[in-house]
N, C-alpha and C positions, 0 to 999 in steps of 0.2 A: 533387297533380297525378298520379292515379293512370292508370296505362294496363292495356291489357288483350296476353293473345294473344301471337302468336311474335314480336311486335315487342321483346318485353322480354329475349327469350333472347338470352345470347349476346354480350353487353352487358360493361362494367366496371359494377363494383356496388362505390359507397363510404358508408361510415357516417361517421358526425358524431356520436361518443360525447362529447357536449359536458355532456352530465347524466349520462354516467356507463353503460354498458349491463347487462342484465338479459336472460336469456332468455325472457321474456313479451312485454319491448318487441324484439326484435329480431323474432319471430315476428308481430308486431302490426304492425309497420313494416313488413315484406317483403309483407303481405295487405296493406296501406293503399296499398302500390306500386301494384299489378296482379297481384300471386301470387295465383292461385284460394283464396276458405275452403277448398275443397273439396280441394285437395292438402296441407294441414296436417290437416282433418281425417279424410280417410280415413287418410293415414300413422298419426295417433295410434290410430284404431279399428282399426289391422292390429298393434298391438303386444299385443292379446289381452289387455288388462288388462280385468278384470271390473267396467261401473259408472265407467270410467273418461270423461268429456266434456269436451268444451270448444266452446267460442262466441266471437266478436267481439262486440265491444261499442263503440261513439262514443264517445268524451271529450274533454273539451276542459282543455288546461294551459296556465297561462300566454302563453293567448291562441291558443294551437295546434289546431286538433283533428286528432285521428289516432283510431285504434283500440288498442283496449284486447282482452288473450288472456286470458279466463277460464275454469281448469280447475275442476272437481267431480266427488268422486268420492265412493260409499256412504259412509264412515265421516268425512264432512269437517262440521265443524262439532261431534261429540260430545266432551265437555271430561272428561278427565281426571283433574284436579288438579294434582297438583305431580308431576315426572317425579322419580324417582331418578336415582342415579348410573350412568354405562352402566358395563357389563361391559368387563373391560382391554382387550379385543381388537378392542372397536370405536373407528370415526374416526367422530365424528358431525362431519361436514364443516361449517364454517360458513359459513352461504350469505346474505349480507345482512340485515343487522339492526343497529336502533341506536335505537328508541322505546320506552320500557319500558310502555307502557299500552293493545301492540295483543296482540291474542290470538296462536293459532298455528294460525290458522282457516285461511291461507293461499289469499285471496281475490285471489292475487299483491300484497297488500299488502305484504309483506314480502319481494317480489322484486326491490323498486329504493327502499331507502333505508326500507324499511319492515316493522321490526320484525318478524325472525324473531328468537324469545328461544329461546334452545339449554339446556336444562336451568333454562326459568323457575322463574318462584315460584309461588306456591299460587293457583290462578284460571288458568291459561293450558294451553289444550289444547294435547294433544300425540298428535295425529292422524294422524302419515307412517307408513308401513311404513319400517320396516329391512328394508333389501336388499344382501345381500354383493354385490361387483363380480361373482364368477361368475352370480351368481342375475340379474344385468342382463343382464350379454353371453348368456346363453342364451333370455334374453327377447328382446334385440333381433334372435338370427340366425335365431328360428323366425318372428319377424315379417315376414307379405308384402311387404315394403319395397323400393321402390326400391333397385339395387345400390350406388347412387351415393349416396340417403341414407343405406341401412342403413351405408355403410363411415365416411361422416360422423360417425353418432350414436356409432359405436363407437370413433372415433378421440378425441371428444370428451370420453368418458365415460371412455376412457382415459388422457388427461391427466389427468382431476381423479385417478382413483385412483390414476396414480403419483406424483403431487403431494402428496396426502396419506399413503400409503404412508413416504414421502422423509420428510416431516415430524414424522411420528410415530413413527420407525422400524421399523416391521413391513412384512413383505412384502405385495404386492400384493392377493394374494389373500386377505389376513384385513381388508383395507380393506370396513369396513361405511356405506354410505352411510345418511345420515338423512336428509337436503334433498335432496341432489340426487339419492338413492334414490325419491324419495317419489313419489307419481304425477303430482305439477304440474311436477314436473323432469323426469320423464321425456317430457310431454307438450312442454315447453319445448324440448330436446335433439332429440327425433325431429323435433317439427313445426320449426324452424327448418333441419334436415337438408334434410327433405322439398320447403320454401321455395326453399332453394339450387341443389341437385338437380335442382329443375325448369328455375328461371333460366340454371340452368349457364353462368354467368359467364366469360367469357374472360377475367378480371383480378380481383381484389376488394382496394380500400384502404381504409383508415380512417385519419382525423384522429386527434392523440394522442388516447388514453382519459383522460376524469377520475375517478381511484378515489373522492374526495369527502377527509374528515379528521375527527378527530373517533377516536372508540372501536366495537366493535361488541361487543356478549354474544354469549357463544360456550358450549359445551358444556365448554370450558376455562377459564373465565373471561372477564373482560374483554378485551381485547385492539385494539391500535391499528388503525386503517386507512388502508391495505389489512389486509382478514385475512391469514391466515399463506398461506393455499392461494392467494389472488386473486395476490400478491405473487408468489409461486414458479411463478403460472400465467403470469405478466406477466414473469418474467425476461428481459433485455435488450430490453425495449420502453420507450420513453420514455412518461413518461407524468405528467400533474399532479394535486396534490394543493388541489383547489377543492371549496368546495362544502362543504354539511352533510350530514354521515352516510357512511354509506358508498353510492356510487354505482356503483360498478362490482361485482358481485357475483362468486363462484369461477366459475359458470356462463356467467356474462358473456367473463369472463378467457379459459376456455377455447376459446370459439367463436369469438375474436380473435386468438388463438395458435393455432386450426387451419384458420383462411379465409382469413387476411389474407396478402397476397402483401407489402404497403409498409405502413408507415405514413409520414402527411405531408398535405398537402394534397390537394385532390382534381385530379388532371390535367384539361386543358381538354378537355370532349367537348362533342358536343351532347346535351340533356336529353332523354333519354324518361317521364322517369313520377320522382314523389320522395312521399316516403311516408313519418310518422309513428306511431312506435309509442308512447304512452301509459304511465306508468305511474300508480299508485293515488293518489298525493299529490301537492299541490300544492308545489315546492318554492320561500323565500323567494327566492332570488336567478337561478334561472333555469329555465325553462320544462322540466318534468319530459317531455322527450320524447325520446327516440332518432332519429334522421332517416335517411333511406336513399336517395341517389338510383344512378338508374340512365341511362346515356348510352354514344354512342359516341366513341370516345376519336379524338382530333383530332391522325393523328399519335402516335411513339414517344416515351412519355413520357422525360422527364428524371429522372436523381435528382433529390431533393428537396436544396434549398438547406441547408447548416446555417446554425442560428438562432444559434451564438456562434459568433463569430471572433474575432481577434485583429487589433486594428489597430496598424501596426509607424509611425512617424514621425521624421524627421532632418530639422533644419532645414540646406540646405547653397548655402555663399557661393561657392566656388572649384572651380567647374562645368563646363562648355562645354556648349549646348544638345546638341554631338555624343555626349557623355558620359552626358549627361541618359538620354538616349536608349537607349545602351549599356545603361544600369543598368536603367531598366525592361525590357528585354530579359531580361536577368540574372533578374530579380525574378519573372518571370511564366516564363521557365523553370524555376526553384526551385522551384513552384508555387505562387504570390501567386493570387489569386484576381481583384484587379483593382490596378492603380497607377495613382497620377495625381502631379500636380505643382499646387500654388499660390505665388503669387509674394507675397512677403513680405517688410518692409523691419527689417534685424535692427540692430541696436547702433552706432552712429555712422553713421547712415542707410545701413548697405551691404546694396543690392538683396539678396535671394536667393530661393531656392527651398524648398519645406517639400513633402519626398516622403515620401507616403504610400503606404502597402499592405495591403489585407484578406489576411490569411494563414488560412486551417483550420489549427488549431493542430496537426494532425498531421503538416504540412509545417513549422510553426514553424521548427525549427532550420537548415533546409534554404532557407528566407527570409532566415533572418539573418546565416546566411553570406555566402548572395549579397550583401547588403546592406554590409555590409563588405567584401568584398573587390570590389566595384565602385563602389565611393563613398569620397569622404575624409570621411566623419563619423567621429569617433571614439564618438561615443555614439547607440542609437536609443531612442526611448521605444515604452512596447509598455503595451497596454491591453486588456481583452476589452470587445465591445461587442456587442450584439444586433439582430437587424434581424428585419425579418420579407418573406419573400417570395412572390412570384405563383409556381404552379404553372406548368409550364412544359413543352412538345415539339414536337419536331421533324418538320415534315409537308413533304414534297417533294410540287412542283407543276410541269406540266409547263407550259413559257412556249412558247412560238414560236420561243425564243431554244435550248432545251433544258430541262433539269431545272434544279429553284433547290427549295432548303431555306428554310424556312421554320420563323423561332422563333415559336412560338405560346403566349401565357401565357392562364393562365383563374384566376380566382377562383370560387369554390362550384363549381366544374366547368363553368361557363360561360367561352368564350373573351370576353376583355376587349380583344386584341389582336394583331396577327399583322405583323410584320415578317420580308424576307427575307433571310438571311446574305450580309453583303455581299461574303465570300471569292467566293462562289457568284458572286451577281453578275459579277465580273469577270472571274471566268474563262469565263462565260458572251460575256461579253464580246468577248476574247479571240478568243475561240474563234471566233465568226460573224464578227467584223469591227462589230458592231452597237454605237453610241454605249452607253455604259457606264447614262447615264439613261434611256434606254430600254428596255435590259434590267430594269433597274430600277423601272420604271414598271410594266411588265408584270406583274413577280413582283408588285410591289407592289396588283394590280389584285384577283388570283386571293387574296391574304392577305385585301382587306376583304370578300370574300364566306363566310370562316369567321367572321367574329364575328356580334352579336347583329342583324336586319335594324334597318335606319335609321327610326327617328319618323318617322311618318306623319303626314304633312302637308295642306294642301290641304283641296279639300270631300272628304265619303267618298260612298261610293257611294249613301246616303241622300241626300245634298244639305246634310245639315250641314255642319259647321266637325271634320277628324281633330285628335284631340290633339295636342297641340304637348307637346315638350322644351324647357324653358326652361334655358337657357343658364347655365350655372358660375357 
């Protein structure tokens, strides 16, 4: 659903690393949006690499088509042989890889799950330029570049070399890139800058990343994944481990660690443009593509929900509903998350009550104090449980009556739903003298004009029969 023009600027712009991201499909998803070829590629031909190209290309994955980022450059394709060992002083960064039978032709095959081999065996070119971090940052500030990408590319390129730096322990500046030196990394880094730059995003989230599992060759040996650098790029980002091979690349990592505002679901906006970026293989268990949409946001988003909580329970006989009452008081000021009450019949048929409470375990202890000392249980049971929830915010709407807040949930970034805060309500209420459902009705009128419009029914303007919704 690509769009074009300044309807895209300015926008929230969320990714869907659900196969894992790559600097090729990120740059291939943002043109698949509506971002011009033509602002990836003049950005890459202003970095004055000699012989340096790239092109869009259609493909289709697991049923997806999106666009595919193919770099070429003079020396790509002539084979080597078997690379020696590097010099002490160099990080030959390891940048996705985990096929032992593709070459190092770097056709971005080896940019998402596909076989870059770091000091292979005998038969596998080895084609990149070595490039120390100074010989890049001088490359990239004499490049005519946008100020906005040029400060991008370099903050990008700057993680990974202190990333690797850290990991290898030498300083920054003896950090030698090999992948993401090379020239299809650099064209990945600038042109995905240049993408952004343009869009200039008022927000940008992304769903957790998938790193993938499994091992990757490395210039160090074998090594688990995430690599060492994707991992240290990803510090304090949730993030799972699905998927064959490695799927999220260090290049990946780092343009996720210097865009992304949240990670979590995507807040409820309305859709302008979503767009697929490709990468070179087909993977068995899910559609090798990166997704990008872009919309405007419906309303002040909310934190995102945690996905583990703690559910606290006490079965209790010698109550009064006035007590009852107290307690969830007690409990949701603690900070419980939600409580409720079910009626349950315990041991010599005596009626009782079984209270419950979702706690964020960082309130834990501060839940079960209250819990005790507002209640006569002597024991709670406590258990972690998971759930998964709708995106969610907050849009004030002006009624007749005054202003009403409006909770708005979306799923994939489309709103699903919109109800008014009932506090709001009443005081609205209140406030004019105006019956309570009526206020109510009101909010309630202006919330079903943000979700998706209503099936279309009826003849259409042709004279046929409009599609019909068939009912749950």
């Amino acid at each position: 659903m690509p769009a074009s023009g300044a309807s895209l600027r300015g926008l929230h712009l969320h990714l869907d690393p659900a196969s894992g991201i790559a600097g090729d499909m990120m740059v291939a998803a943002l043109v698949d949006a509506g971002v011009p070829a033509a602002v990836v590629i003049d950005a890459v031909q202003a970095v004055g690499a000699k012989g340096l190209r790239v092109r869009f290309e259609r493909r289709q994955r697991g049923g997806f088509a999106g666009k595919g980022f193919v770099v070429t450059w003079p020396q790509r394709g002539r084979r080597r042989g078997k690379s020696g060992p590097a010099p002490a002083r160099h990080v030959h960064h390891a940048h996705h890889g985990h096929d032992e039978d593709h070459d190092h032709d770097h056709d971005h095959e080896g940019d998402h799950g596909h076989a870059h081999q770091h000091g292979g065996g005998a038969g596998h070119a080895d084609d990149h330029v070595h490039r120390d971090y100074a010989d890049i940052r001088r490359l990239l500030r004499r490049a005519k570049l946008d100020a906005d990408a040029k400060a991008l590319a370099e903050e990008i390129f700057s993680r990974v070399a202190e990333a690797e730096a850290a990991l290898h322990g030498t300083s920054i500046d003896r950090v030698t890139f090999h992948e993401v030196g090379a020239f299809d990394s650099i064209a990945d880094i600038v042109g995905a800058s240049a993408a952004i730059a343009w869009l200039a995003p008022r927000s940008i989230g992304s769903s957790v990343p998938v790193v993938g599992t499994g091992t990757v060759r490395t210039a160090h040996g074998i090594l688990p994944v995430p690599a060492p650098a994707t991992a240290a790029l990803l510090h304090g980002i949730t993030v799972r481990a699905e998927g064959e091979g490695e799927l999220t690349t260090p290049t990946g990592a780092a343009i996720l660690a210097s865009i992304v505002d949240r990670f979590g679901a995507a807040p409820p906006m309305q859709l302008r443009a979503v767009g697929y970026g490709a990468g070179t293989r087909e993977l068995d268990d899910r559609p090798n593509v990166l997704r990008v949409m872009l919309g405007a946001p419906v309303g002040a988003p909310l934190e995102p929900a945690a996905d583990q909580v703690l559910l606290f329970e006490a079965n209790i006989d010698d109550m009064s509903g006035q007590l009852l009452a107290a307690l969830f008081e007690a409990l949701f000021g603690a900070g419980a998350l939600d409580v409720w009450a079910t009626p349950i019949i315990m041991k010599k048929g005596r009626p009782a009550q079984q209270v419950s409470a979702l706690v964020d375990p960082a309130r834990a202890a501060q839940v079960e104090r209250a819990f005790f000392l507002n209640s006569t249980t002597l024991g709670i049971r406590k258990r972690a449980v998971e759930r998964a929830t709708l995106a969610r915010s907050i849009a004030p709407v002006a009624t007749p009556y005054g202003e009403v807040r409006l909770k708005v949930a979306g799923l994939d970034g489309e709103v699903i739903g919109a109800e008014p805060e009932f506090e709001d309500v009443r005081r609205r209420a209140r406030a004019t003298g105006a019956p309570l459902r009526r206020v109510w009705a009101a909010a309630a009128a202006l919330a079903a004009t943000l979700g998706p419009p209503p099936p279309r029914t009826g003849r259409s303007p042709s004279g046929g029969r409009g599609p019909r919704r068939r009912k749950a």
